[in-house]
C-alpha positions in Angstrom: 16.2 -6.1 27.5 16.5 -2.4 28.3 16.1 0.6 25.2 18.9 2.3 25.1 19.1 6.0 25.0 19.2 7.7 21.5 16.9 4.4 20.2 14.9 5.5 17.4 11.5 4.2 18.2 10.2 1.9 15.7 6.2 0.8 15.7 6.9 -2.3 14.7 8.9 -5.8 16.3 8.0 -8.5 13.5 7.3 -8.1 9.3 3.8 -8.7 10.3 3.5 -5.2 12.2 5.9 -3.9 9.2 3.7 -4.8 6.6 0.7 -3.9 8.6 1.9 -0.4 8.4 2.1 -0.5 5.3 -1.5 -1.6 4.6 -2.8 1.4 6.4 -1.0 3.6 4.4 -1.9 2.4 1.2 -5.7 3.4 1.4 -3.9 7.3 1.6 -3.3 6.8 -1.6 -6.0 5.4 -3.3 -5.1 1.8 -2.8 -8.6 0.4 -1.2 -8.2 -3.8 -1.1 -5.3 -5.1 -0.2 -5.0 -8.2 1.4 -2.1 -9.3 4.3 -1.0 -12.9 4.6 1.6 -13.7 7.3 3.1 -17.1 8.7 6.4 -18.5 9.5 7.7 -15.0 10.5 7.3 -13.9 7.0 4.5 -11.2 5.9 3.4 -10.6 2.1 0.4 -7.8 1.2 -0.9 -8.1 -2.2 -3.2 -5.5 -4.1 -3.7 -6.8 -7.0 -1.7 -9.9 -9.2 0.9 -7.1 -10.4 1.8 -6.0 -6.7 3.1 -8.1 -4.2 5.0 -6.6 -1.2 7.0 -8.5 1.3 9.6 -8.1 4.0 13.2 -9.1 3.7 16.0 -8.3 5.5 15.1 -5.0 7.0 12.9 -3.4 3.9 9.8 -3.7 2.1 10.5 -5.4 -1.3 8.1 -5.4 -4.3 8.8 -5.7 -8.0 8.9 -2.2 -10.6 8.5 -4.6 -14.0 11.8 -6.4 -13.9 13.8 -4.6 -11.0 13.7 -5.5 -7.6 12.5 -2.4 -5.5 14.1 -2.4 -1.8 12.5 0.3 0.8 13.4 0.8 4.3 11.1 -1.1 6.4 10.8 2.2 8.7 9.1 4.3 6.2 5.9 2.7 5.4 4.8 5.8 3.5 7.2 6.3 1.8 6.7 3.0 0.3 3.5 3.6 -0.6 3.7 7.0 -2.1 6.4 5.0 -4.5 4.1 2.2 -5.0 1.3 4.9 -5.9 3.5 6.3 -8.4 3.7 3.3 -10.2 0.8 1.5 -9.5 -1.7 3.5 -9.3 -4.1 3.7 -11.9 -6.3 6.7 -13.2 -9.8 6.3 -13.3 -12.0 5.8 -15.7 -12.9 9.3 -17.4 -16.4 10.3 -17.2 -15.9 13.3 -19.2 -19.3 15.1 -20.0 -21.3 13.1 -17.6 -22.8 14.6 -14.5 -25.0 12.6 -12.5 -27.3 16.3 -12.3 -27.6 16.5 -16.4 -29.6 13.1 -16.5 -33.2 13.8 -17.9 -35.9 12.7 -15.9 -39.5 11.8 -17.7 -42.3 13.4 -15.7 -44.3 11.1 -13.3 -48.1 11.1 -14.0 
């Protein structure tokens, strides 16, 4: 089937390569194990038990507590800097501990 002129190119020709896109993006922000499942012509990506992303009908759907969050399937980036604003979460402060303050006991 010929491309018509004027086509915006998409990267993508199934959820599976959606998704995948999506997966990459993730590690940009902060996001470091997330795990893709696909079958059946569906694709899901998990990160943890509180996010669970999925294709539908031309977006990229995940839940925000009780609302269900639609993003355009052509903006994988967008999706995850929104899932980093809600998802993400700080790390653990280490205030006043510096790897190069530990005390070392002299070797005899």
């Amino acid at each position: 089937m010929p491309v018509q002129a004027g086509t915006p190119y998409l990267p993508w020709d199934s959820p599976r390569d959606a998704t995948r896109l999506l997966r990459y993006a993730l590690p940009r922000q902060g996001f470091t194990h997330t795990y893709q499942s696909n079958g059946y012509g569906m694709s899901a990506l998990s990160e943890s038990a509180e996010l669970n992303v999925w294709c539908e009908d031309g977006s990229l759907v995940w839940f925000e507590g009780s609302e269900l969050v639609h993003h355009p399937i052509d903006d994988p980036a967008g999706a995850a800097d929104r899932i980093a604003a809600r998802y993400r979460h700080p790390e653990s402060s280490q205030e006043g501990h510096s790897p190069t303050n530990s005390v070392r006991e002299p070797t005899v």
